[in-house]
C-alpha positions as CSV (number, residue, x, y, z in Angstrom):
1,X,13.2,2.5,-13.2
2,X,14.1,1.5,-9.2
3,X,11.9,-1.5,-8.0
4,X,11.1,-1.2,-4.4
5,X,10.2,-4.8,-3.0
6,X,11.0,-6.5,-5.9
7,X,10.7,-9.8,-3.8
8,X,6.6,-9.2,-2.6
9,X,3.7,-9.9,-4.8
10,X,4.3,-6.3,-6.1
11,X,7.7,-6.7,-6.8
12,X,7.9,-10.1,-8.7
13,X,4.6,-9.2,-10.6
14,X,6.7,-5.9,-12.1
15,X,9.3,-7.8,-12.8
16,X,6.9,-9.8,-14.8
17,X,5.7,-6.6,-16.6
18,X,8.9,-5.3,-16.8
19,X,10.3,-8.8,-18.9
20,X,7.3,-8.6,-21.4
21,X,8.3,-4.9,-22.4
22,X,12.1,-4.7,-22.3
23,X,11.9,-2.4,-25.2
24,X,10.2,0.2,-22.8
25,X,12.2,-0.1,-19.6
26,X,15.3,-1.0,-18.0
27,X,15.6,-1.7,-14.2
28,X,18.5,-0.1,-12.4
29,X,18.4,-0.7,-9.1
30,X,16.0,-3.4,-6.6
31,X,15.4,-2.9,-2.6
32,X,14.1,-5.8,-0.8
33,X,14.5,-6.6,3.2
34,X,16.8,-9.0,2.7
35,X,14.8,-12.6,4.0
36,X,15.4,-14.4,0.6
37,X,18.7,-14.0,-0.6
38,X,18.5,-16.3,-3.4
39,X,16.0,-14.5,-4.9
40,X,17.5,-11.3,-4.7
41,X,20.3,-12.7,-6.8
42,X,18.2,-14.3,-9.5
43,X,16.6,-10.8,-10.1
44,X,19.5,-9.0,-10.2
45,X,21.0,-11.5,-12.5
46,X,17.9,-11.4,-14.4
47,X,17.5,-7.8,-15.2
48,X,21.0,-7.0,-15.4
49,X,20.7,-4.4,-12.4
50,X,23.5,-2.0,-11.1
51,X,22.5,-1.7,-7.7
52,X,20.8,-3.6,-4.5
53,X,19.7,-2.2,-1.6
54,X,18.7,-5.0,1.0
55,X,16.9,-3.4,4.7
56,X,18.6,-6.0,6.4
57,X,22.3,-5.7,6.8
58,X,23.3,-9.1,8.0
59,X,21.8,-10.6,4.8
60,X,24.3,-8.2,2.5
61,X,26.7,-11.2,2.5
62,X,24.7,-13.8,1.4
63,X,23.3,-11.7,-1.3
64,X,26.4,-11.1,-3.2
65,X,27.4,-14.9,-2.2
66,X,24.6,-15.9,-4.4
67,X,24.9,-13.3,-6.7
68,X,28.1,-15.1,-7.8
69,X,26.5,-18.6,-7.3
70,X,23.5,-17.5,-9.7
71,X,26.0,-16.2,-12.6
72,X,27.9,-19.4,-12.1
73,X,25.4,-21.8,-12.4
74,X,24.0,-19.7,-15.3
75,X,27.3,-19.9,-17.4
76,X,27.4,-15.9,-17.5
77,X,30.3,-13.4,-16.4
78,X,29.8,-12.4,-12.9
79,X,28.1,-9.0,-12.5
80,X,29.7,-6.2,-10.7
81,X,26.7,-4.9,-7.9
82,X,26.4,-2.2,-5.7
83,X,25.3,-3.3,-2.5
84,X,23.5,-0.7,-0.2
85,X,22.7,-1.9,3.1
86,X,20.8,-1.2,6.0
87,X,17.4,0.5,6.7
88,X,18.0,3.5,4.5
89,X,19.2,1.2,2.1
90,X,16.0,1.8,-0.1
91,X,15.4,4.9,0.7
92,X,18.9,5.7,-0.9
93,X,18.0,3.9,-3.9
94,X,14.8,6.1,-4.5
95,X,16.7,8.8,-4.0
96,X,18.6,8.5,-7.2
97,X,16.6,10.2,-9.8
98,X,15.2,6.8,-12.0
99,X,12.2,8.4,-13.9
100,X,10.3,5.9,-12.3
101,X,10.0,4.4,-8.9
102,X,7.9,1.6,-8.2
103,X,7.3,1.2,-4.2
104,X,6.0,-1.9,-3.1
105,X,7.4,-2.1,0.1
106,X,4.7,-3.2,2.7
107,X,3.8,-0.9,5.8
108,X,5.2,2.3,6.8
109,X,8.9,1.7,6.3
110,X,7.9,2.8,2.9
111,X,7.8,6.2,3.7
112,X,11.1,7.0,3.6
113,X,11.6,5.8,-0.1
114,X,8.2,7.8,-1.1
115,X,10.0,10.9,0.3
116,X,12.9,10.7,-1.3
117,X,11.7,9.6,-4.9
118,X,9.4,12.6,-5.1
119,X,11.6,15.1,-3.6
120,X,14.6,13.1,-6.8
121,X,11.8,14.5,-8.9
122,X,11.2,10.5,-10.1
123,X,7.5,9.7,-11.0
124,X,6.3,7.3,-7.7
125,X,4.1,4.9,-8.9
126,X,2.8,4.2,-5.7
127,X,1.9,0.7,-4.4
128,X,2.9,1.4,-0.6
129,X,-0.4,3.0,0.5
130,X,1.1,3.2,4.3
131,X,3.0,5.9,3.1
132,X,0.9,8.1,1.9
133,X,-1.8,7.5,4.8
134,X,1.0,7.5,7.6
135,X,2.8,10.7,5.7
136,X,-0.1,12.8,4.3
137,X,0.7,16.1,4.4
138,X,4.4,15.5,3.8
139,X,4.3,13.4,0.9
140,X,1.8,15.9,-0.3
141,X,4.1,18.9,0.3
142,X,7.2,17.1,-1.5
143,X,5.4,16.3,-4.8
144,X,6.4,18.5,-7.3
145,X,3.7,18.0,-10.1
146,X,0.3,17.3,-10.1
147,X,1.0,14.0,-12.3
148,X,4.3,12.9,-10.4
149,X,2.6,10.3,-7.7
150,X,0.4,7.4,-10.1
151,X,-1.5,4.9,-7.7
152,X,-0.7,0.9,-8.3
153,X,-3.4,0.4,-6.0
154,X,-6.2,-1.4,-8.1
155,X,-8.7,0.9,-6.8
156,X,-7.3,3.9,-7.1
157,X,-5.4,2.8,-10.2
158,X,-9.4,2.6,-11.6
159,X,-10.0,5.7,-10.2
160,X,-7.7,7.5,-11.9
161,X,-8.3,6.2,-15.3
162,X,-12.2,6.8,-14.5
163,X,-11.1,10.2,-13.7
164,X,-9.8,11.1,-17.4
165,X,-14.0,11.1,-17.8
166,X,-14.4,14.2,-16.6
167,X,-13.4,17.2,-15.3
168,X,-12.5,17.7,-11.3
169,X,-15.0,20.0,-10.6
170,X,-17.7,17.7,-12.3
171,X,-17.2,15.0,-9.4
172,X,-19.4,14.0,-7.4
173,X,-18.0,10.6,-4.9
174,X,-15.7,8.2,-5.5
175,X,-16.9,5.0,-4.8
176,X,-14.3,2.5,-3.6
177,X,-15.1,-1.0,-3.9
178,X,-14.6,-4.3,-1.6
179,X,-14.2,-7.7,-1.9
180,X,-15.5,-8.4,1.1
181,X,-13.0,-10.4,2.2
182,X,-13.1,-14.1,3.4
183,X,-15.7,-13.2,5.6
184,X,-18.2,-11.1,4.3
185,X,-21.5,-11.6,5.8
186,X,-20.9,-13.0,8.5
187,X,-21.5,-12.0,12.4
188,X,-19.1,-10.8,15.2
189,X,-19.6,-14.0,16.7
190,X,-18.9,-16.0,13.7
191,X,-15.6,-13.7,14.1
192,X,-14.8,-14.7,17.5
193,X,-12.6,-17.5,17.0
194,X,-11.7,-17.4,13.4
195,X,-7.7,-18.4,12.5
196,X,-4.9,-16.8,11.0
197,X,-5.5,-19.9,8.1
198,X,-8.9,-18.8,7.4
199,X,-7.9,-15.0,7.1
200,X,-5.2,-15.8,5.0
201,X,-7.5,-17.4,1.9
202,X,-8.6,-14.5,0.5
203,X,-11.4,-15.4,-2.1
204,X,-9.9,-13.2,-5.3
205,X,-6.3,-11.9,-4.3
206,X,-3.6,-13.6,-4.0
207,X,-1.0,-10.9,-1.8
208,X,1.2,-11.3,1.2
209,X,0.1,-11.9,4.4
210,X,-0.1,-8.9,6.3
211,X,-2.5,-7.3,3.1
212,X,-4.6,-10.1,3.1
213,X,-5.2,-10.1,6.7
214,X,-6.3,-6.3,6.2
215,X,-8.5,-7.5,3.4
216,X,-10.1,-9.5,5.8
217,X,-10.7,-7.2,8.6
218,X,-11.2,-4.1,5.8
219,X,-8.4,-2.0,7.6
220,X,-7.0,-2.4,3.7
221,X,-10.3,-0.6,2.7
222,X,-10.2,2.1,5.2
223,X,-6.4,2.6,4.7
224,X,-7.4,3.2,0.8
225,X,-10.3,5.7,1.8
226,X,-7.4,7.9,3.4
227,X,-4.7,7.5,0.1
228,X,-8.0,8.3,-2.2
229,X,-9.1,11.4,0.0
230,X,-5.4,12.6,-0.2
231,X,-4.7,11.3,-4.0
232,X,-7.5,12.9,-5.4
233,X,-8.3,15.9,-2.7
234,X,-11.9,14.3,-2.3
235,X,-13.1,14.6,1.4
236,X,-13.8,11.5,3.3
237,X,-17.2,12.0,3.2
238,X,-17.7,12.1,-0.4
239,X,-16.2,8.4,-0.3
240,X,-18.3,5.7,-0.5
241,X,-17.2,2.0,0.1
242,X,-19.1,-0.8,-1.6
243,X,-19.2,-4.6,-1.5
244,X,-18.4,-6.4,-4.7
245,X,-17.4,-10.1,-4.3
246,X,-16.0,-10.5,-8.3
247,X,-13.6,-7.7,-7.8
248,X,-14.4,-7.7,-11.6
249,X,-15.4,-3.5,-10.9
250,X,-12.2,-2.2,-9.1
251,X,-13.7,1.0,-8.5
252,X,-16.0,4.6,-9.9
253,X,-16.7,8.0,-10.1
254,X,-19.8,9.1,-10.0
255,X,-20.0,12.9,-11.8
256,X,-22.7,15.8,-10.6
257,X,-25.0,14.6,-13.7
258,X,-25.4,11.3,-12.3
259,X,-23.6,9.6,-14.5
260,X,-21.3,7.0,-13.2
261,X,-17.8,5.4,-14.9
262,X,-16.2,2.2,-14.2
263,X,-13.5,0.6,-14.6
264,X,-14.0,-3.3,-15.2
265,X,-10.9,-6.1,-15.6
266,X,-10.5,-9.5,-14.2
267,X,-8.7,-9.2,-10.9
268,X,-4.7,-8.9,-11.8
269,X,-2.5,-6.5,-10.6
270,X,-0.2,-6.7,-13.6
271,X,-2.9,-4.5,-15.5
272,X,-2.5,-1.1,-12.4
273,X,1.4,-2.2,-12.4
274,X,1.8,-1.7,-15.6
275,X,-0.5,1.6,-15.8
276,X,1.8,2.9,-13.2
277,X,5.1,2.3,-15.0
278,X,3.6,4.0,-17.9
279,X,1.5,6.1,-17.2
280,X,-0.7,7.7,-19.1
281,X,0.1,5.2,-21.7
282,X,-1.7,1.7,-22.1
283,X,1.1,-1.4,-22.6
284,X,-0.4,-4.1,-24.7
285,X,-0.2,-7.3,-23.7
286,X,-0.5,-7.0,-20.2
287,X,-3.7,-8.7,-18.5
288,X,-6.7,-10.5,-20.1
289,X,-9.8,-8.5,-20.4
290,X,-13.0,-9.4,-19.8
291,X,-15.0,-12.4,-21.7
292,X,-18.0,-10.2,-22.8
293,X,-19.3,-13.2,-24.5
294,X,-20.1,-15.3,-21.6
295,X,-22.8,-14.8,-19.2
296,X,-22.1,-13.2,-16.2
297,X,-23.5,-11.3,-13.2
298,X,-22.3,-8.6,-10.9
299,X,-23.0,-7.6,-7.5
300,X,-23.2,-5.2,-5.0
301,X,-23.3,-4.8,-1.4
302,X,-23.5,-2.2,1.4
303,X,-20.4,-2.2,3.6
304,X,-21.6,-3.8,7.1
305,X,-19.8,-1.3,9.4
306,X,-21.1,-2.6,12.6
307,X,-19.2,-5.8,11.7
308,X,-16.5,-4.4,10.1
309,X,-15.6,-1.0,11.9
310,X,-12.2,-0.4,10.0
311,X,-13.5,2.2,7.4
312,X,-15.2,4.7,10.2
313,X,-12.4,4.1,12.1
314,X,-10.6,5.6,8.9
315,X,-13.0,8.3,8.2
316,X,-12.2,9.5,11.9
317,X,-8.7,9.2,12.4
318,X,-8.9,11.4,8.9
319,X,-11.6,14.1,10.6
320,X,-9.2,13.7,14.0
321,X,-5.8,15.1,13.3
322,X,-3.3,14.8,10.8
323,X,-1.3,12.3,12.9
324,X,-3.9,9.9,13.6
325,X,-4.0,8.2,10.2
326,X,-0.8,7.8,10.9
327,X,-1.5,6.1,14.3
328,X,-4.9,4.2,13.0
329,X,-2.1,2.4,10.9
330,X,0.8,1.6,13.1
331,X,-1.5,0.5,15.8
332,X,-2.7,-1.9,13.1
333,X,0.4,-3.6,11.6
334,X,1.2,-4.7,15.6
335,X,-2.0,-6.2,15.7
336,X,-1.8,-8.0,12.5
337,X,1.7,-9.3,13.6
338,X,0.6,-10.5,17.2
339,X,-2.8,-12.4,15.4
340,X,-0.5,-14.4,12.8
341,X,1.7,-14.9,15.7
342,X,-1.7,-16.4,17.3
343,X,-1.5,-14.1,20.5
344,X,-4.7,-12.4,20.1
345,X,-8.0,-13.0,18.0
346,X,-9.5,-11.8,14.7
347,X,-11.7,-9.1,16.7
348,X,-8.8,-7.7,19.0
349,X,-7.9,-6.4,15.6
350,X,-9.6,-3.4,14.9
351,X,-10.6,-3.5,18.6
352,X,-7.2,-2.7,19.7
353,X,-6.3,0.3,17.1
354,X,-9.8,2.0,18.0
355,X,-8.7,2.2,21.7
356,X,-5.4,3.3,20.2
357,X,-6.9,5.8,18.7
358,X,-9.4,6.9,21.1
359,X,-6.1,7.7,23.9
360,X,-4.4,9.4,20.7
361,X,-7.1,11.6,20.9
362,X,-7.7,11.8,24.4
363,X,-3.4,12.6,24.6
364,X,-2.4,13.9,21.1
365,X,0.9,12.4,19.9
366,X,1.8,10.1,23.4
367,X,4.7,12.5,23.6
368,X,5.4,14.7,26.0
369,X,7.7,17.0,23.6
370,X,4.8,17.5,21.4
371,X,1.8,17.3,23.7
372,X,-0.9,18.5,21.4
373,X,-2.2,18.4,17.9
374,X,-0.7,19.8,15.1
375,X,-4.0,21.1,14.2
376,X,-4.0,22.5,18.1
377,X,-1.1,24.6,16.8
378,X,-1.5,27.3,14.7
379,X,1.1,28.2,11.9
380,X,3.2,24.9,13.1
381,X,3.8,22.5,9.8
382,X,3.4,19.0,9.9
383,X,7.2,17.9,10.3
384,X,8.3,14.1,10.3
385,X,9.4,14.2,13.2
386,X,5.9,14.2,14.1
387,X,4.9,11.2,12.2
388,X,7.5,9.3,13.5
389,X,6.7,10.6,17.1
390,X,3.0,9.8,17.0
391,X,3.9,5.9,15.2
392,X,6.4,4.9,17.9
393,X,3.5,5.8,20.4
394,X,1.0,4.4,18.2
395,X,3.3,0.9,18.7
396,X,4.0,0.8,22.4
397,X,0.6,1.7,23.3
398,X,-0.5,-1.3,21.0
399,X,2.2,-3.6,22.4
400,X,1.2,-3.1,26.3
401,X,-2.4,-3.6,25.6
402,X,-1.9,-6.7,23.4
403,X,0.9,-8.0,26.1
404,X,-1.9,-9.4,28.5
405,X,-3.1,-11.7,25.8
């Protein structure tokens, strides 16, 4: 297997996966931006890889410098690595034909690497949601098999095993479910001034900062409504988002009988991970199940969409065009940058990437070599030239209307 982001949350829980089953799978190559040198090397070291990619070409150096600090102070023979650099570093790697590719890179730079996995014919176990929202059609287009994309996502992870229930045909919704967030239940105005600190403590998940901040304003959520609807080929309407604090009930599928199937596990991501390195087969050990022996409760909630507008704003950009998922989500990771940069406010959030969204529509792509919507155009493919036209829009128009604050 290639590990995408072996450095994120993702990334260093696979690894953990990964060490408990060496039997079952052997890492080749790791991608990683390149910010933490040091433990670049210690992975590599650790499992014994061929090949690094590292996004960031100025930290090549370093890399390899600790690579031979880390052997050194490990009393080992220095490891020869191949060192890929640059922004198509990863992409590169995933290119490679590993039977499996696990990409956890964060945000839509991970679209790239999804592209070129599937089109290697690799399995994608798929943990970079951006790039299927921000790619849709194309990643779509490029799979090869039914089976070849497996979702690390815990929700749609759940969903997929809940799915081996029944038959397509036979479903009725998926039904996503939601922490809530550090902030469920409260009002706009108890939003008005919260800090990047308080929308960082996330009250089940620990992840890295730009998902938990999504957690907290539900953009995560309504990012995952628009992998499940293109997952699964379930539309947006037959998606239902529920509140459930425990995150004990990661997500169901309710079938035309009205029977409903969970899937229940304390919150780890090791448990999904694992699923999607595997897949279909179940590793043992991986995560501790439930304790059906102690008393418990479960709960659950209706989304508060007035409060938190992030999932209709999903639902729309989906009913929109086919680019505007992909601007609903670039518009986004600006805004999350500029609020843990405290420059704007909790609210200017979603705020800002519904106005974004409302000009995309009102001037589809903000390009004047496309000018109109690929759904405007008849017999015209999606291309990704597109994509990548409508995202570098998406981020300018963000940036000047977040530069007054």
């Amino acid at each position: 297997m290639a590990l995408l982001g072996s450095t994120g949350s993702i990334g260093t829980q696979a690894i953990d996966v990964v060490r408990r089953h060496p039997e079952r799978f052997e890492v080749v190559g790791i991608s990683a931006g390149g910010a933490n040198p040091r433990l670049i090397a210690e992975q590599a070291v650790l499992l014994g890889v061929g090949t690094v990619a590292v996004a960031d070409a100025a930290a090549g150096p370093a890399v390899l410098e600790q690579v031979t600090r880390v052997t050194a102070e490990r009393g080992i023979p220095s490891i020869g690595i191949e060192l890929l650099t640059g922004p198509g570093a990863a992409a590169t790697l995933a290119g490679r034909g590993a039977d499996v590719v696990l990409n956890g890179i964060t945000g839509s730079v991970g679209l790239g690497p999804t592209l070129a996995a599937l089109e290697a014919g690799s399995t994608l176990a798929l943990a970079n949601k951006e790039s299927l929202v921000v790619g849709g059609a194309l990643v779509k287009a490029a799979r090869r098999r039914p089976d070849q994309i497996v979702p690390v996502d815990s929700e749609h992870s759940a969903i997929a095993q809940c799915l081996r229930g029944g038959r397509r045909g036979e479903v009725r919704r998926l039904i996503l479910t939601a922490s809530g967030g550090p902030f469920r239940g409260r009002t706009r105005d108890d939003l008005e001034h919260v800090s990047a600190e308080r929308a960082l403590a996330h009250p089940t998940w620990s992840m890295g900062p730009v998902v938990t901040i999504n957690s907290a304003t539900l953009m995560n959520k309504g990012l995952e409504l628009i992998e499940a609807h293109l997952l699964f080929d379930v539309p947006v309407r037959d998606i239902t988002v529920v509140v459930h604090p425990q995150s004990v009930v990661h997500s169901m599928v309710e079938f035309v009988d009205g029977s409903t199937i969970a899937q229940a596990s304390p919150p780890d991501m090791r448990l999904p991970i694992a699923l999607g390195l595997s897949w279909p087969d179940r590793l043992d050990p991986v995560a501790e199940p439930c304790d059906w022996t102690a008393a418990t409760a479960w709960t659950f909630e209706p989304l508060d969409e007035v409060v938190f507008g992030a999932v209709r704003l999903a639902r729309e950009a989906v009913a929109a065009s086919a680019t505007h998922p992909a601007v609903y989500n670039a518009a986004n990771e600006v805004c999350v940058a500029a609020f843990l940069e405290g420059r704007i406010g909790f609210l200017d959030i979603v705020d800002t990437v519904e106005r974004v969204l409302t000009e995309h529509s009102e001037h589809p792509e903000g390009s004047e070599r496309l000018g109109e919507t690929p759904a405007e155009r008849p017999g015209r493919d999606l291309t990704l030239e597109d994509v990548l036209a409508a995202e570098t829009w998406a981020r300018r128009r963000a940036a000047e209307l977040l530069a007054p604050r």
